[in-house]
N, C-alpha and C positions, 0 to 999 in steps of 0.2 A: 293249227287246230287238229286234233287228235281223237277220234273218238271209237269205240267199239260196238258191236253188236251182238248178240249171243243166242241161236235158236234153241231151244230143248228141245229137239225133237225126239220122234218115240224111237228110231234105230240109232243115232248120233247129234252131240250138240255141238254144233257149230259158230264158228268165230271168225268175225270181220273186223277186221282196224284199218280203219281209214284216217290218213294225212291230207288235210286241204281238199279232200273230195276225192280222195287217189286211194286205190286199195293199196296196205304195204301190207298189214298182215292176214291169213288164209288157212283156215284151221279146219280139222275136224276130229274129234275124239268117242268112240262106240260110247253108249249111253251106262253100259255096264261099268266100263272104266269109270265113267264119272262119279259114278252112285259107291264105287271100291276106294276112289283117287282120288278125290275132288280137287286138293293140292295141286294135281296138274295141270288142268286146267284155268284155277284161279292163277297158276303162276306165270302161263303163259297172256294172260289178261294183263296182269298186273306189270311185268316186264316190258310190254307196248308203252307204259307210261301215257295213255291215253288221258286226254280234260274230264272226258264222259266217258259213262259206261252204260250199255242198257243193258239189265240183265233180265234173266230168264224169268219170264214174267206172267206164263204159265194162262189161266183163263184174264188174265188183268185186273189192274185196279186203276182209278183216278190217279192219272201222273202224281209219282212221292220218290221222293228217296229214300234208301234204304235206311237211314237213320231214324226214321217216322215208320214204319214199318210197323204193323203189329202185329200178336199171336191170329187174330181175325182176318187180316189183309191176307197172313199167310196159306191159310185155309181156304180162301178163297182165289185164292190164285192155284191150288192144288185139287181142291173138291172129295180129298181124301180124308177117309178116317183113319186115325192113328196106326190101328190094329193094321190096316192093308199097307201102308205103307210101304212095307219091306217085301211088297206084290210085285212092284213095278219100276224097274231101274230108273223111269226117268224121272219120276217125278221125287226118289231117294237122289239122287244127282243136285237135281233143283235145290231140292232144300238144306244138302251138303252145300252146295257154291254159295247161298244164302247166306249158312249160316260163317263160312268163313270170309266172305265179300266184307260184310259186319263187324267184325272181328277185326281185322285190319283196316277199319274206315273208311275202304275205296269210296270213290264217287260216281255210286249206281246207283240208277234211278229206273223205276216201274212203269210199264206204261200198260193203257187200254186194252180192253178185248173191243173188239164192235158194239157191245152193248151199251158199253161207257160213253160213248162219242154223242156230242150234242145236235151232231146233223143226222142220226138216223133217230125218224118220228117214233115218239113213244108207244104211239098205237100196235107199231111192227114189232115190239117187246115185249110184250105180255105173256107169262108162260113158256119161258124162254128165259134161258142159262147163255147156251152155246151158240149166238151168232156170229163166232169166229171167234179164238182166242186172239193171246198179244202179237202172235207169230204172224199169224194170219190179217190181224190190224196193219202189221209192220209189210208186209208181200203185196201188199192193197197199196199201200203208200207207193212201193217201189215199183208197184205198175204204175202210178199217175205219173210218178217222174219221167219211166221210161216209155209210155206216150206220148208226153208233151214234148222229151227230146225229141221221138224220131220224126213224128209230124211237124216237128217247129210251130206249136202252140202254145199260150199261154195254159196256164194250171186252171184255170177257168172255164175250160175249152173245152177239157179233156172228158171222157164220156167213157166208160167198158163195164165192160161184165167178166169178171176172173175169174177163171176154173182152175184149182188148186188139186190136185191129185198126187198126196204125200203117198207114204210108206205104210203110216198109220190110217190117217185122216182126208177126207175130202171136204173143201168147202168150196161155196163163190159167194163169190162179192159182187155189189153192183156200186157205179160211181155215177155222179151226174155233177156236171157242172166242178167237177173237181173234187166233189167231197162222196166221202164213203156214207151213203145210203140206207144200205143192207148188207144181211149177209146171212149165210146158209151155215152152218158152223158142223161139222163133222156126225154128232153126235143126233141132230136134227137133218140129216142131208138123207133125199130120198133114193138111196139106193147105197149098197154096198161101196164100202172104202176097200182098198187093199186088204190090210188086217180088221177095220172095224166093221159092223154090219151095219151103219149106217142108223137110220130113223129107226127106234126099237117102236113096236106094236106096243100099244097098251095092253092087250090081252096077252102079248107074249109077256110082256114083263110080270104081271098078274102071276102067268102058269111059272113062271119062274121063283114065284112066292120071296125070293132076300138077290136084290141084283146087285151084284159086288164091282166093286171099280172095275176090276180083270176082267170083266166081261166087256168093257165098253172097248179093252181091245183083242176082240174074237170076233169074230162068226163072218167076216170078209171073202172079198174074191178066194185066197188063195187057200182058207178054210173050206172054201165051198166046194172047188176044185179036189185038196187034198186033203183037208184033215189036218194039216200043217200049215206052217208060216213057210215057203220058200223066200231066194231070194227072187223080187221081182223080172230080172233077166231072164232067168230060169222059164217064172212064167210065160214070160212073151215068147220064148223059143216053142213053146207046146202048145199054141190056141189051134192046132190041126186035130187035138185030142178033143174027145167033146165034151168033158168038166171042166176044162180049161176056155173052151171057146162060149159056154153055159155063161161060168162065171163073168168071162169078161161082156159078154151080152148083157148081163145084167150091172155091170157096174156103168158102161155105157148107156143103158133105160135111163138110171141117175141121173149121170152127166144131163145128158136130155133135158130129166125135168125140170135137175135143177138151173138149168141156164135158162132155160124157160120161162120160169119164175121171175128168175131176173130182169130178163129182158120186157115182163111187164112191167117192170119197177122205176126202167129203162129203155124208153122206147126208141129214144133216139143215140142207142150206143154206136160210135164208130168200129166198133170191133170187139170181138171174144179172143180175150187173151190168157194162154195155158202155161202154167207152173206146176213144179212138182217132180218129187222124182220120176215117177211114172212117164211123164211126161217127156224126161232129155232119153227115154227107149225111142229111137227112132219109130220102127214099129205102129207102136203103140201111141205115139204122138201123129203120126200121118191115119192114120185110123178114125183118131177122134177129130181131126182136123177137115177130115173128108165129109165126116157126117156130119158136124155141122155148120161146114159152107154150104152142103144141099139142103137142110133143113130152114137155117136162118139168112142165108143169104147175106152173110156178114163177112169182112175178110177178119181171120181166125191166125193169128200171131203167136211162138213164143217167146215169153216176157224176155226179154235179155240182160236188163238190171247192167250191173257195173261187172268190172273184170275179178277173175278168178273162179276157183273150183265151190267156194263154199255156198250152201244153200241159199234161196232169196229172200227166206225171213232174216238171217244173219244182217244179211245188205240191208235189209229194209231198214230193220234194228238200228244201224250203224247210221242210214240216212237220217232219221228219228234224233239220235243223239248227238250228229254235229249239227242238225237245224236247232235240239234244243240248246242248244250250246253258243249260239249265234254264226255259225259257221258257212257253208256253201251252201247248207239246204235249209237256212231260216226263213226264206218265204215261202216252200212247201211245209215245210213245219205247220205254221202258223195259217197256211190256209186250209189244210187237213181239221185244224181247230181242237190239234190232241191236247193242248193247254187245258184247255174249253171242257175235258172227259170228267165225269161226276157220278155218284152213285156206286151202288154193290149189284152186283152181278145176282143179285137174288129178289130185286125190289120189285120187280114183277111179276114174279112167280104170285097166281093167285090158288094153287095149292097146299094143304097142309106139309112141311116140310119137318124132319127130323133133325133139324141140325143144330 
């Protein structure tokens, strides 16, 4: 059994092919490339000869394949209008691999953001887009796996709260009892991401009079700091400067609340566990680690997922599509209940929307 995974992430998409539950392939390609090349990537997909494929699946939709696929599903898996489009390499990437995944019949198939999933209560949805895209569904997944191994528990067992600190985006998740819960999704998360600024104010959005996609990735730690995007390294070498140690103050307040949140959601989690680039900074990973064993009084893990260099939605991805597949991970599959996902990521919104 053979299957792949694909993250879009906002600096690189990443690729997992796993054999019988074994990593064989480990990829990564800059987001730029993808959105210039797409070719490359589909070829190095397609070459694995993989059963399944997950691909880049963007905010989600109801498990589909890409031959059911519509002009609507795609929209909504991007949140982009046309005219921006050619704003943001990843999400021109996306729907470059898209459209030639298609093209060539591969056998890829879409899956959930957190909103979609039948075990988080619809009360916790309302007015709410972004409670984790599919990336984020799929890194949620590959923490329940990677609990249950290292405790030697059943998937039933399992109990945490994820804290996700990408490049772009921050989110956490909460799990109870094995199923994904909740979730804090980037764009709703209280406090500064690396590049994004996190929960925008309504009154800031207001003063801002036309908020454009590009915006949803600015005004971050490292904006706040410099005015620029570094690379994240770079920052952690300077938090002795004090816009660097400002900023990261304030991206850590977040973390805070947002696991906070969670863990009311959650009361009885065995552990807060971190993912994310940001995260494999030593640094910057013992930092957050410190604050909150003093705070929560939890022991505080990084996810370790399966072997290789590429990101853990990749893996999650990859677990997703040999469990749908029937393969080594169809009883986390099926007890995640991502079969089970239903609905548009817009069905709660009880705002007037333009779209």
């Amino acid at each position: 059994m053979r299957s792949i995974g694909v993250d879009p992430g906002t600096k690189s998409f990443d690729v997992i092919g796993l054999e019988d539950g074994k990593v064989k392939l480990d990829l990564s390609f800059p987001s730029e490339v993808v959105a210039e090349e797409p070719s490359r990537i589909v070829k190095a997909i397609e070459d694995f000869n993989a059963d399944i494929i997950i691909g880049p699946s963007g905010y989600g939709v109801p498990l589909k394949h890409i031959k059911d696929l519509t002009e609507r599903d795609r929209f909504e898996m991007t949140l982009v209008r046309e005219d921006e489009m050619k704003e943001i390499p990843v999400l021109i990437g996306l729907q470059k691999m898209i459209n030639e995944m298609a093209e060539k019949n591969m056998n890829v198939w879409f899956i959930p953001g957190i909103i979609h999933l039948p075990t988080v209560p619809e009360w916790r949805k309302y007015n709410k887009i972004d409670m984790g895209t599919a990336d984020k569904m799929a890194i949620t997944v590959l923490g329940i796996y990677d609990q249950a191994r290292r405790l030697g528990i059943e998937y039933s067992e399992v109990s945490f709260v994820l804290l996700e600190v990408g490049f772009g985006y921050n989110y956490a998740g909460a799990v109870k009892n094995g199923k994904i819960v909740d979730g804090i999704g980037g764009t709703i998360f209280p406090g500064p991401a690396y590049v994004n600024s996190g929960a925008l104010d309504g009154e800031v959005a207001y003063l801002m009079k036309s908020v454009k996609k590009k915006h949803l990735f600015w005004g971050g730690a490292s904006i706040i700091a410099t005015g620029k995007i570094l690379p994240p390294e770079e920052f952690a070498k300077r938090l002795d400067e004090e816009p660097f140690a400002k900023a990261w103050e304030a991206m850590k307040d977040g973390f805070l609340k947002a696991v906070a949140s969670e863990l009311a959601v959650v009361s009885d989690a065995r552990e807060i566990i971190l993912s994310g680039r940001l995260m494999r900074i030593e640094e910057l990973r013992k930092d957050v680690k410190d604050l909150f064993e003093d705070k929560f009084g939890l022991p505080v893990v990084k996810l370790k997922g399966l072997e290789g260099k590429a990101k853990e939605a990749a893996q999650g991805s990859a677990i997703i599509g040999d469990g749908l597949a029937g393969g080594e991970f169809r009883e986390l599959v099926e007890h995640v209940e991502i079969k089970k996902s239903y609905g548009s990521i817009l069905d709660y919104v009880k705002l007037p929307l333009n779209v």
